[in-house]
VOGU-3710 file (C-alpha; in Angstrom, 3 decimals, decimal comma):
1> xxxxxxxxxx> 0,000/0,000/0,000  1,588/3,582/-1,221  0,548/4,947/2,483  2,785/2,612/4,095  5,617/3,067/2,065  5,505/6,870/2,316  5,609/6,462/5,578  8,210/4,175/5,919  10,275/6,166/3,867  9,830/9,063/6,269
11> xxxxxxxxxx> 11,293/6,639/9,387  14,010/5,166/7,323  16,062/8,405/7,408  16,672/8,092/11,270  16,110/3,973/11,849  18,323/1,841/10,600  16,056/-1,042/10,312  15,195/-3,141/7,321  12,015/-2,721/4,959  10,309/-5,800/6,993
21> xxxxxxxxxx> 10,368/-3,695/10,542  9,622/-0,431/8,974  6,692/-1,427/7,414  5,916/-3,780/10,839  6,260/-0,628/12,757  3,688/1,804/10,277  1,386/-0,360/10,294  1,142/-0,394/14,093  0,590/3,019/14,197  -2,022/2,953/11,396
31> xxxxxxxxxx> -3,647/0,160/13,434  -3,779/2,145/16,869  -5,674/4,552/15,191  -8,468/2,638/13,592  -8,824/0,432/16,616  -7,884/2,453/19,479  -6,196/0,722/21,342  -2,908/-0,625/22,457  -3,825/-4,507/22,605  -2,188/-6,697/20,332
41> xxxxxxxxxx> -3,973/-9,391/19,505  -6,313/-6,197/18,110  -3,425/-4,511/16,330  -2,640/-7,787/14,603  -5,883/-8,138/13,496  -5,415/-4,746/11,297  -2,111/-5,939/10,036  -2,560/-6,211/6,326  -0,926/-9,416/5,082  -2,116/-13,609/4,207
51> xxxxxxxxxx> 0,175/-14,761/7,296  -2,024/-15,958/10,220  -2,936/-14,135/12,815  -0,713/-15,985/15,214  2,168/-14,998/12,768  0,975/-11,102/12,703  1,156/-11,035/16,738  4,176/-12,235/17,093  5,271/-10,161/14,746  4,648/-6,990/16,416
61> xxxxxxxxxx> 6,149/-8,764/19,624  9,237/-9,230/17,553  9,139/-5,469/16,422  9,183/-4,636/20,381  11,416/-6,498/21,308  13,858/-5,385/18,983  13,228/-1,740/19,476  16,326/0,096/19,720  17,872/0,653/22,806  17,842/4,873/22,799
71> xxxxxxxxxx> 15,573/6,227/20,575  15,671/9,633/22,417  15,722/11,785/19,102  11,691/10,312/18,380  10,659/12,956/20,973  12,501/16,208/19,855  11,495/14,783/16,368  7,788/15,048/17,513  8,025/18,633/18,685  9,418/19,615/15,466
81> xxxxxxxxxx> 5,845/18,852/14,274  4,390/21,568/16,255  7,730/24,176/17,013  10,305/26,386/14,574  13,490/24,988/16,143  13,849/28,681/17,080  10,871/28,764/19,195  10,463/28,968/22,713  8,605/26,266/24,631  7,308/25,532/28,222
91> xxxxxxxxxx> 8,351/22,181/29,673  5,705/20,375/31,749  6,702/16,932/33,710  4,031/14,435/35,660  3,654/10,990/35,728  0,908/8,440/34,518  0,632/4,591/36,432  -1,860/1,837/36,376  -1,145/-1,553/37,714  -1,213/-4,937/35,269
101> xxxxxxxxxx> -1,744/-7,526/37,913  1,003/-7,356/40,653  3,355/-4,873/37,746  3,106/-1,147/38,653  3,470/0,601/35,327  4,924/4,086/35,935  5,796/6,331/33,489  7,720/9,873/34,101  7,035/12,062/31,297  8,205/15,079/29,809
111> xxxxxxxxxx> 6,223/17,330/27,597  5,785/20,350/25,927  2,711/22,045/26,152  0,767/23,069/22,854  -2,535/24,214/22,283  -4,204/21,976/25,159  -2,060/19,130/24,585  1,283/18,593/25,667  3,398/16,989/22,926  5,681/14,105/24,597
121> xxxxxxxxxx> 9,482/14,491/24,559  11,128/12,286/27,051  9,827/9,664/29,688  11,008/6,962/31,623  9,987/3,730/33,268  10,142/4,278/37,787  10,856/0,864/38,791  8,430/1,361/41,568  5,259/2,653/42,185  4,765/5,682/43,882
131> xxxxxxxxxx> 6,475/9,317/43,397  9,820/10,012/41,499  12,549/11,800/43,299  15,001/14,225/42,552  17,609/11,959/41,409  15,194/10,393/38,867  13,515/14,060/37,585  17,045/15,208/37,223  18,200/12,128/34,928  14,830/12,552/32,510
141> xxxxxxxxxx> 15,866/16,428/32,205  19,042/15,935/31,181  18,317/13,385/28,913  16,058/16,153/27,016  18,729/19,245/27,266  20,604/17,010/25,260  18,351/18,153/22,441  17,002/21,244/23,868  19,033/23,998/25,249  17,819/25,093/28,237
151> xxxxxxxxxx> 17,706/28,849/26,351  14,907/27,579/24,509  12,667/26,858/27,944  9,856/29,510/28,908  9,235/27,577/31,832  8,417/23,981/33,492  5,477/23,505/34,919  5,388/20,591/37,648  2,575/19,823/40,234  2,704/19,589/43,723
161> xxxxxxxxxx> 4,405/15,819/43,940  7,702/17,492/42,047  9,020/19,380/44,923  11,640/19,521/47,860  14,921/21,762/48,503  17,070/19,564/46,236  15,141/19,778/43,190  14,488/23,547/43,617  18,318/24,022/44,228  19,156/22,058/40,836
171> xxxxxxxxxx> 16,842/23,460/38,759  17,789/27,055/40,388  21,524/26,500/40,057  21,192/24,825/36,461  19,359/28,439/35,020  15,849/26,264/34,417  12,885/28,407/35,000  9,762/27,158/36,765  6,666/27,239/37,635  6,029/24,488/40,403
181> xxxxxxxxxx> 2,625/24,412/42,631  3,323/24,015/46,340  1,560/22,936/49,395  -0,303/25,931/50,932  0,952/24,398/54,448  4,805/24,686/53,833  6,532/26,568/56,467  8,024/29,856/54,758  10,129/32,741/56,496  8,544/35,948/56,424
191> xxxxxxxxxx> 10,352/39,351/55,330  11,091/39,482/58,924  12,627/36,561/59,279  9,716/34,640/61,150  8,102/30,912/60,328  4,756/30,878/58,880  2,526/28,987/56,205  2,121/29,489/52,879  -1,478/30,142/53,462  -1,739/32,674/56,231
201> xxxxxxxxxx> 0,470/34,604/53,792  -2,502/34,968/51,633  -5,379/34,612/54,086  -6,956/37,647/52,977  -7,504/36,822/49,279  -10,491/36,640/48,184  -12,454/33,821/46,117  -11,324/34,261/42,349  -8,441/36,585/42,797  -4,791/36,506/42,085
211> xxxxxxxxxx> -1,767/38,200/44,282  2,032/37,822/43,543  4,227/38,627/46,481  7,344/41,170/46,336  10,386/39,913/46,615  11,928/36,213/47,676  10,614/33,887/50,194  12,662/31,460/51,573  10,933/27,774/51,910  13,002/26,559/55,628
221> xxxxxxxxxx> 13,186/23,273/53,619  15,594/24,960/50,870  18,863/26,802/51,121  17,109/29,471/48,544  14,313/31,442/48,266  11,071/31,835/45,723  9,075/33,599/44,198  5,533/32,794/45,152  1,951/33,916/43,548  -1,239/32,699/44,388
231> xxxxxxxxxx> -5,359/32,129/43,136  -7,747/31,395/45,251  -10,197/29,648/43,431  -14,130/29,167/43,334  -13,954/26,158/45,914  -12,304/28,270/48,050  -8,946/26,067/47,603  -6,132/28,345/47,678  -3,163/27,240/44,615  0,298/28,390/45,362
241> xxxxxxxxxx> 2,712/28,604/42,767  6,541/29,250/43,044  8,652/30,398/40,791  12,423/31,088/40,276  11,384/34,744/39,076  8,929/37,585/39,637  6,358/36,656/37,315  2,597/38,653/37,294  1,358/36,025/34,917  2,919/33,128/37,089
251> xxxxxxxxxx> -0,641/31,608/37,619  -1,894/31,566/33,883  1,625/30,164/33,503  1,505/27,214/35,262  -2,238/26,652/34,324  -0,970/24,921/31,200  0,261/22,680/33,399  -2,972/20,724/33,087  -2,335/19,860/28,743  -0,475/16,750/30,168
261> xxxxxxxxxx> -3,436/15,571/31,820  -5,075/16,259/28,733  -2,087/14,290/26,725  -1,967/10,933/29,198  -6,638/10,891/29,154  -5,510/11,059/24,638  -2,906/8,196/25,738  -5,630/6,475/27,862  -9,196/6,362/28,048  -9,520/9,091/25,310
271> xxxxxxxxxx> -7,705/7,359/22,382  -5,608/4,826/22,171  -6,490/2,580/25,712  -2,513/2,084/26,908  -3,359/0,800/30,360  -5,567/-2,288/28,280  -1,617/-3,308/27,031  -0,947/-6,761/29,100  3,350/-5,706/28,734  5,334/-5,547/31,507
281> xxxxxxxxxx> 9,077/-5,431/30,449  10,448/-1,922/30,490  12,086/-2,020/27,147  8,578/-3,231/25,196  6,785/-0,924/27,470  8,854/2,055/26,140  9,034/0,741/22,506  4,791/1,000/22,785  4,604/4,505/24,229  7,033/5,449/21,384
291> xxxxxxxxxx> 4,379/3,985/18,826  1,587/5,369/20,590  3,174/9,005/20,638  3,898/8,802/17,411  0,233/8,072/16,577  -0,649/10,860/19,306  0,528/13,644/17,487  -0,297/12,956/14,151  -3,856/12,881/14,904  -3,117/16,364/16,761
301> xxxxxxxxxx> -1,547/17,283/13,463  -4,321/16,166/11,222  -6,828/17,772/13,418  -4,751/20,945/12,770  -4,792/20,488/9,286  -8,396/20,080/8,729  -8,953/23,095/10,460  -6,724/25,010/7,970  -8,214/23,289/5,289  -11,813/24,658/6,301
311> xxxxxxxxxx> -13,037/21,149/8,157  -13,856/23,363/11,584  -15,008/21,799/14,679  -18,933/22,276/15,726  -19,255/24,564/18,794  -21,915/23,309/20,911  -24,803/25,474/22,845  -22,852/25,748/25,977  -19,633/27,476/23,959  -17,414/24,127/23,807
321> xxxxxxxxxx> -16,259/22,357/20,708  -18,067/19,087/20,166  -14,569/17,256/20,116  -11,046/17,908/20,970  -7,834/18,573/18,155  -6,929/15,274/18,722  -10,582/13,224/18,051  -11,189/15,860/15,203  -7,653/14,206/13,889  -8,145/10,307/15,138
331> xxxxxxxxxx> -11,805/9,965/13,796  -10,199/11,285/10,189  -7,820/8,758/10,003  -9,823/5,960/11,180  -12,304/7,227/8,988  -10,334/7,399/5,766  -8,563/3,524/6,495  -12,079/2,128/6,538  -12,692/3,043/2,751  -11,411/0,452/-0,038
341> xxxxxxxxxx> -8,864/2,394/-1,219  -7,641/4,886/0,851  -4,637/6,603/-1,054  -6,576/9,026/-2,521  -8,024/10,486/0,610  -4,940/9,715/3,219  -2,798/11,183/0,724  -2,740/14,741/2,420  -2,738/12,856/5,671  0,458/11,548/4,709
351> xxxxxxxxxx> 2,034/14,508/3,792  1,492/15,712/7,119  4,664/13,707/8,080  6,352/14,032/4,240  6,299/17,981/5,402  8,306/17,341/8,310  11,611/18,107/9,127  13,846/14,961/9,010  14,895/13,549/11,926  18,693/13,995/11,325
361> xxxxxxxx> 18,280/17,337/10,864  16,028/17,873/13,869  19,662/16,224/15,454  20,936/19,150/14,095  18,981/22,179/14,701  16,958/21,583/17,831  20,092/22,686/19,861  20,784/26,332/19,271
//
């Protein structure tokens, strides 16, 4: 099929694999989006060839198996997609688990937020369930300066579980910029030198207002001090942020915090069902979340394409779009590699990656 060979010529520039892996590894992709889903015994089902179906699963266990050992450059490859290597971009880092039996899955994941999704980067398996610590955040972040300066980053954005003295310290000494929520009961030192909480410096704000304090505070937990901004929200929940700089927008900032969410529900429940995949070994496990990025982000890219092409999304009553970037994107696909013969209408779908910048030269460019 002309698709699939488009494609694979648009992987064979970076993976050194031969035609019968290539074309093993589009058609996964292709076959995540029409069935949505991660399973295998599904994806082999939408394998095209007369093999048997027994022959077509263990061929994509083969393909996983096999996967290379670093494929680091797939993520910086992926943001090329949706960034000018000259552009600046904010960083956002959380982590997505589920539990396969007695196997904690637990992925640590950089990405980079865009338009209400974040675009994955980097990630890594925890060997553990639970919270990652410093020593583990640090190790995924420089993994990804190794293909983007740390010039190029507005800011990262991390939740409350990505916190303590050491990590502030690195990222501080390091020049990263950040926008990282905090518990509203830390203990803080006021101008004057005394203990208090986070919240009883903002006790007086009201419901739905913002305030950014003058000036550092020092966290007694960290040999440095913050910058720290606050909301108070509807619920009456008060949402610290701190930050390595005075920053009025600080809140709206870290807000886009939440397009990884957004990413891991596209991952999950949304799209393509990862937490339904019955692998536990680290290196498959990573080899699927490569494929299933992949697949991520050109339905994000296709959804941006229709839109440019006049195919806009139907508002509903209450002001919402009927469907996100990514569905407008996945149902196209899966919508087009129903028909007969698709060439005709996946053909601009294809180009979507044939437009792309190659992954060498991503190599290249993405550090300025």
């Amino acid at each position: 099929m002309r698709h699939i060979s488009e494609l694979e010529d648009i992987l064979r520039t970076q993976l050194d694999w031969d035609k019968r892996k290539l074309n093993c590894a589009v058609q996964v992709i292709i076959a995540m989006v029409v069935a949505r889903t991660v399973c295998l015994s599904s994806l082999a089902k939408q394998l095209s060839g007369a093999s048997q179906l027994s022959s077509r699963y263990r061929r994509i266990q083969r393909l996983l198996h096999e996967w290379p050992e670093s494929t680091d450059w797939i993520g910086p490859w992926l943001l090329s997609w949706f960034y000018r290597a000259c552009e600046l971009v904010s960083l956002t880092m959380d982590r997505t688990n589920w539990k396969f039996g007695k196997t904690n899955i637990n992925f640590l994941v950089v990405g980079v937020t865009y338009k209400r999704m974040a675009i994955p980067i980097m990630w890594s398996l925890l060997p553990k369930r639970g919270n990652s610590n410093c020593n583990e955040r640090i190790s995924l972040l420089n993994r990804v300066l190794k293909y983007i300066n740390k010039e190029r980053i507005k800011n990262l954005l991390c939740d409350r579980e990505f916190v303590g003295h050491l990590w502030f310290d690195w990222l501080l000494k390091h020049g990263i910029p950040f926008k990282i929520r905090i518990k509203d009961n830390y203990i803080v030192l006021t101008k004057g030198g005394k203990e208090t909480t986070v919240e009883a410096l903002f006790y007086n704000l009201p419901r739905g207002k913002k305030m950014a304090l003058e000036g550092k505070r020092k966290i007694t937990s960290s040999r440095v001090g913050v910058y720290l901004s606050a909301s108070r929200l509807e619920s009456g929940e008060l949402m610290v942020v701190a930050s390595d700089s005075p920053d009025e927008t600080a809140i709206e900032a870290y807000c886009e915090r939440w397009e990884i969410e957004t990413l891991f529900e596209n991952l999950k429940s949304r799209g393509f069902d990862l937490e339904a995949t019955h692998i536990v070994d680290p290196k498959r496990l990573s080899a699927l979340m490569t494929l299933v990025s992949i697949a991520a982000c050109w339905c994000y890219r296709v959804g941006e394409w229709l839109i440019d092409e006049g195919h806009l999304i139907k508002v509903k009553k209450h002001g919402r779009p009927s469907v996100s970037l990514f569905r407008h994107g996945l149902d196209k696909i899966g919508d087009v590699m129903c028909k007969l013969n698709p060439w005709k209408a996946i053909k601009p779908l294809v180009k979507v990656w044939g437009l792309l910048v190659p992954p060498k030269l991503v190599q290249q460019q993405l550090v300025l």
